[in-house]
C-alpha positions in Angstrom: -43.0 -76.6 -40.0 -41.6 -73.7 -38.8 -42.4 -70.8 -35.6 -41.3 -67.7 -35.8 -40.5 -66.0 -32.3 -39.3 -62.3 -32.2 -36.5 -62.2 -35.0 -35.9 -65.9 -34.8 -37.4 -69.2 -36.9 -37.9 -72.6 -34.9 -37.5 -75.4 -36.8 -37.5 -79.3 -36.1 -34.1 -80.5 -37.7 -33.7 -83.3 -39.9 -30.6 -86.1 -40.0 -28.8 -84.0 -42.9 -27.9 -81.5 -40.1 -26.1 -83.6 -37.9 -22.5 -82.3 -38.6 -24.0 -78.6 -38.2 -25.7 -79.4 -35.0 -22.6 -81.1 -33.5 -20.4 -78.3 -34.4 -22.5 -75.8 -32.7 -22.8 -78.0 -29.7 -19.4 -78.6 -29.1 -18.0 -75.0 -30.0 -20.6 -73.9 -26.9 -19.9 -76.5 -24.4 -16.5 -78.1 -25.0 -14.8 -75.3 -22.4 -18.0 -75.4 -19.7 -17.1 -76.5 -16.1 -17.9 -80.2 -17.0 -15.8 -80.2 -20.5 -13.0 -79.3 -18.2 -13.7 -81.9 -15.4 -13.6 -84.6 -17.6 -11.2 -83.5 -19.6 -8.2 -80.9 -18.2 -6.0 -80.7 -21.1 -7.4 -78.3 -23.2 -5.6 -79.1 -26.4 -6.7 -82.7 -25.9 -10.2 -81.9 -25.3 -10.8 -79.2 -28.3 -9.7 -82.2 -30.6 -12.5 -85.0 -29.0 -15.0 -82.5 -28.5 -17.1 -82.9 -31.4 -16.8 -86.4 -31.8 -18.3 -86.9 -27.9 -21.2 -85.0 -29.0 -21.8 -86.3 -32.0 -22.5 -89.5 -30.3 -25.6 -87.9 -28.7 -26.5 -86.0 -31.7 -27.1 -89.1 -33.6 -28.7 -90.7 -30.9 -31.1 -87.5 -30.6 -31.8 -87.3 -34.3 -32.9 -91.0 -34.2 -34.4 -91.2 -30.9 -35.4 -87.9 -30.1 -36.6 -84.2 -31.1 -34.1 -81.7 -31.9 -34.9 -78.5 -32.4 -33.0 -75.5 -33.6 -33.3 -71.5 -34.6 -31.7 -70.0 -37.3 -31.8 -66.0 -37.8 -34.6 -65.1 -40.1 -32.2 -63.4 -42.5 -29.6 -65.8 -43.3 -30.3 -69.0 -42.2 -27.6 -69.6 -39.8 -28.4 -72.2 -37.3 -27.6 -70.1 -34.1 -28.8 -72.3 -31.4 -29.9 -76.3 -30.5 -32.2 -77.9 -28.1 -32.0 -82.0 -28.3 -35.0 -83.3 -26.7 -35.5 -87.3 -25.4 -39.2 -88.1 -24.7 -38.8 -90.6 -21.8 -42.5 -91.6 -21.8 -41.5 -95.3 -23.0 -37.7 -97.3 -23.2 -35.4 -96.1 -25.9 -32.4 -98.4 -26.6 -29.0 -96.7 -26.1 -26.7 -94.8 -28.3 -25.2 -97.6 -31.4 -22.3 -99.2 -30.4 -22.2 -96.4 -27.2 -19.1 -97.6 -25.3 -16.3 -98.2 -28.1 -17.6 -95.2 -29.5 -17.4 -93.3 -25.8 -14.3 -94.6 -25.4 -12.5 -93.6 -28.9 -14.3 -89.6 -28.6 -13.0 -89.3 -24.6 -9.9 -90.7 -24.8 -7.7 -90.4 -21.4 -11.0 -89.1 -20.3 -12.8 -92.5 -20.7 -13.2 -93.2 -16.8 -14.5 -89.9 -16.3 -16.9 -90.1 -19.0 -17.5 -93.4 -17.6 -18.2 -91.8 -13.9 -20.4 -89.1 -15.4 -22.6 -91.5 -17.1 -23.1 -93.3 -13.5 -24.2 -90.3 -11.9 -26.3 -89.2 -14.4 -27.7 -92.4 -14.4 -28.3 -92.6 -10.9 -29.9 -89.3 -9.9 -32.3 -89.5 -13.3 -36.0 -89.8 -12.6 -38.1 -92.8 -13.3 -41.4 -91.1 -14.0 -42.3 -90.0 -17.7 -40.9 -87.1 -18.6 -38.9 -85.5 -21.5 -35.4 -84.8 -21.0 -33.4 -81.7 -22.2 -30.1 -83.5 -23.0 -28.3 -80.3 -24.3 -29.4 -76.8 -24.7 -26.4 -74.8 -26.5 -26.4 -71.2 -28.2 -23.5 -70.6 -30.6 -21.0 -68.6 -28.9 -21.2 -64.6 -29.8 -24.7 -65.3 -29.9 -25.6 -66.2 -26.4 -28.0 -63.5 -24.5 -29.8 -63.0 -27.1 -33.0 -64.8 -26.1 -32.2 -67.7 -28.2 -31.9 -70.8 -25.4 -35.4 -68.9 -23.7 -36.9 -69.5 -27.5 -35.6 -72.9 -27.8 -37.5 -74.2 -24.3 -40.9 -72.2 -25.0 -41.2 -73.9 -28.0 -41.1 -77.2 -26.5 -42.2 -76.3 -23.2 -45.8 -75.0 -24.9 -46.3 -78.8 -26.1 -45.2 -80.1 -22.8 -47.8 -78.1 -21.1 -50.5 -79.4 -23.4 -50.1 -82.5 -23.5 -49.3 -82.8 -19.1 -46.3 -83.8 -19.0 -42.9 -82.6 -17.0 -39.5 -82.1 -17.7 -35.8 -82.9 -16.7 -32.5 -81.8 -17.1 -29.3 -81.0 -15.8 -27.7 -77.4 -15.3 -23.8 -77.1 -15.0 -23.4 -73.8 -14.0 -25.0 -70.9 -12.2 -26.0 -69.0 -15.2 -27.7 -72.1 -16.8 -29.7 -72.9 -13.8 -30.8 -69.4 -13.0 -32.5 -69.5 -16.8 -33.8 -73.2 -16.0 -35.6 -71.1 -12.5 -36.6 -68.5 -14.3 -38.5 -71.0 -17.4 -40.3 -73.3 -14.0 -37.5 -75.1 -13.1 -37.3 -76.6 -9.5 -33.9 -77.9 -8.2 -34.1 -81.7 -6.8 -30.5 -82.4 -6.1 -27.3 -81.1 -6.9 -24.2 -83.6 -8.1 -21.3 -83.3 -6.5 -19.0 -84.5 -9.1 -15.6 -85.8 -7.5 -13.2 -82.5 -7.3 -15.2 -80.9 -9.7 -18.2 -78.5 -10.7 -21.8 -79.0 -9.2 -24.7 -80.4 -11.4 -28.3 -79.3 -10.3 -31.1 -81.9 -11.5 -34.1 -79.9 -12.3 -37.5 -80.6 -13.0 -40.3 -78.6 -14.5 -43.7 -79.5 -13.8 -46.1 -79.0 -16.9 -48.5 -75.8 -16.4 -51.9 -75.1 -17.0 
């Protein structure tokens, strides 16, 4: 099924898209503040990009619901929300730490220490989880990452439940505020950027 919003189409995304998806994820975030943390050698990290993400694009497409829009004219797939409803136990990504290990690289401990956090400062309650929102770059501002969390946001709100996710920069948490967002924390991430964990309770 698909919703069209303004000029774009929403569209849930099937496994044949995975190589699409992780492209567009990694060509938005593999330069953002954390990218760089983790990873400070920029040649280095251009190459591992993709294969970090598509790690959690599998797992998404598997485990989760991924959405994506695609301009009504052509097609293209412009941006990606990947959704994990963490209202019961899902098992972890196949084979996550080889795998984690091979796509960071040097990186591995810090990948390693980012997973901790993460871990440590997510809530218990239900909730669904916005692992990644990303807008293909050239594209961003366009109302496309607004379109992306309405969509799921609507069926949050029906059905009661709330929602979490991190923000790693300004910009991205002042959209989060602006869509319901609260800030609980913020992650301090040793000599490097802040992470603010945000939670959205559903609305009538």
């Amino acid at each position: 099924m698909t919703y069209a919003i303004q000029e774009l189409v929403i569209r849930h995304v099937s496994p044949f898209d995975t190589e699409e998806i992780t492209n567009l994820v990694a060509d938005a975030m593999w330069d953002g503040p954390v990218a760089r943390w983790m990873q400070p050698d920029m040649l280095v990290r251009r190459n591992n990009t993709s294969r970090y993400f598509e790690i959690f694009v599998e797992h998404a497409l598997r485990h989760g619901e991924v959405y994506s829009t695609a301009d009504a004219d052509d097609g293209r797939m412009s941006g990606v929300a990947l959704w994990f409803p963490l209202t019961a136990m899902i098992p972890p990504p196949v084979d996550y730490e080889r795998r984690l290990k091979e796509a960071s690289d040097t990186a591995f401990d810090r990948a390693q220490q980012l997973d901790a956090v993460l871990d440590e400062n997510h809530p218990l309650e239900p909730h669904h989880y916005l692992a990644f929102l990303a807008v293909r770059p050239g594209e961003q501002n366009r109302g496309i990452g607004s379109a992306l969390l309405d969509r799921h946001h609507a069926r949050l709100d029906r059905a009661g439940l709330p929602a979490y996710l991190e923000a790693n920069d300004p910009r991205n948490r002042d959209l989060y505020l602006r869509h319901g967002y609260q800030v609980r924390s913020v992650i301090e991430l040793p000599d490097g950027p802040p992470l603010w964990c945000m939670w959205r309770a559903p609305m009538a």
